[in-house]
C-alpha positions in Angstrom: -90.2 43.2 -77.8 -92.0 40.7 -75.6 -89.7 41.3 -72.7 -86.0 40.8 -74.9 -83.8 42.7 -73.2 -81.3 43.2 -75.9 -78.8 40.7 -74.7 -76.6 39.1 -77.0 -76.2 35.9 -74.9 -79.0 34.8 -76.4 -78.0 34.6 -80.0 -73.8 33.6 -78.9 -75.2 29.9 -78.5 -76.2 29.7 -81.8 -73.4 31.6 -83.7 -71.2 29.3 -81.9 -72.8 26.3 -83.3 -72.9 27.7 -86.9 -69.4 28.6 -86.5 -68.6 25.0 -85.4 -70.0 23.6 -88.5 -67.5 24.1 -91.6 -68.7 20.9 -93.3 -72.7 20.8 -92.5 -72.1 18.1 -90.1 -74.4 19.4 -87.8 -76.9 22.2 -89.3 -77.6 22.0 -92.7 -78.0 24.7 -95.7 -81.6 25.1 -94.6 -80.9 25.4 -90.2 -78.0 27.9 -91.1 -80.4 30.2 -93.0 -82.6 30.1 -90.7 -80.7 30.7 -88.2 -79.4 33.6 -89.9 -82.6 35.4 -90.6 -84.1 34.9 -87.2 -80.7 36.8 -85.4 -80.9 39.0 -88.3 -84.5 40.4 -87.3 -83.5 40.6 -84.0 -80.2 43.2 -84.2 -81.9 46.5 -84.1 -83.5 44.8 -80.4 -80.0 43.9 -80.0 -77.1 46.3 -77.2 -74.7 46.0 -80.1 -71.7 48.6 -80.8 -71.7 47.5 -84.6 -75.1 46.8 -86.1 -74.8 47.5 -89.6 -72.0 44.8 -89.7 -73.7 42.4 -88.2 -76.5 42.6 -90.2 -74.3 41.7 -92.8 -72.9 39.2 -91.8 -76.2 37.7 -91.1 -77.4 38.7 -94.2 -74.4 36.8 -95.9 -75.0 34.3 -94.0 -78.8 33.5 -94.8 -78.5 33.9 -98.6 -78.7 30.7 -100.7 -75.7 29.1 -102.7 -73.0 29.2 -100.0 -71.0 26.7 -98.6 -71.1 25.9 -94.9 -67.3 27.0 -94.9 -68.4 30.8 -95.6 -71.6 30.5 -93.5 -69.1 29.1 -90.4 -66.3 32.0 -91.3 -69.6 34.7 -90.8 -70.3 33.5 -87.8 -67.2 33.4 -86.1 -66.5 37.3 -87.2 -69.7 38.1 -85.4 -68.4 36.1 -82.5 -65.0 38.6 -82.6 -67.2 41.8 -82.9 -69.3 40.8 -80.0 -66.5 39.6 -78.1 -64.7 43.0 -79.0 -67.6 45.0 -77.6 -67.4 42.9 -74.5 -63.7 43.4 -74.0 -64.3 47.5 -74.8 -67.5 47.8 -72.2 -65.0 46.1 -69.5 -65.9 42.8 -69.8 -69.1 43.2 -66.9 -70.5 40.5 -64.7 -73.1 40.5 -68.1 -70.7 39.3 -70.4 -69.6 35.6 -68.9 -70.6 33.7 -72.0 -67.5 33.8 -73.5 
């Protein structure tokens, strides 16, 4: 898909930031969501080990009517899948985003 190579680097930046805001100081409702549904039509592009979980987890994450606490608490589970897979594939010169 227009030269994505499946990397997951990509979309760490931005789960770290949703992660990092439990109160909305940063992101709002609207940036989270967004957020959310942008990664989420990018997994099956995605070298992940557990995609169905991650989708959803995004998919939690992009629905209205929950608090930046739960959006943040998704986030940083994806971060500890990915970071998982990394550790199980050997942690590679690829994987130095962590």
């Amino acid at each position: 898909m227009f030269g994505f190579d499946g990397s997951i680097k990509a979309i760490v930046h931005f789960l770290e930031q949703i992660k990092d805001n439990k109160e909305g100081e940063k992101l709002t409702h609207r940036e989270v969501r967004a957020y959310g549904r942008l990664m989420l039509a990018l997994v099956p592009d995605l070298s992940v080990d557990r995609p169905e979980e991650i989708k959803l987890l995004l998919a939690a994450m992009s629905t209205s009517g929950l608090p930046h606490y739960d959006r943040s608490f998704a986030a940083g589970q994806i971060l500890k899948l990915l970071e998982k897979q990394e550790e199980r594939r050997g942690n590679s010169s690829d994987a130095d985003y962590f």
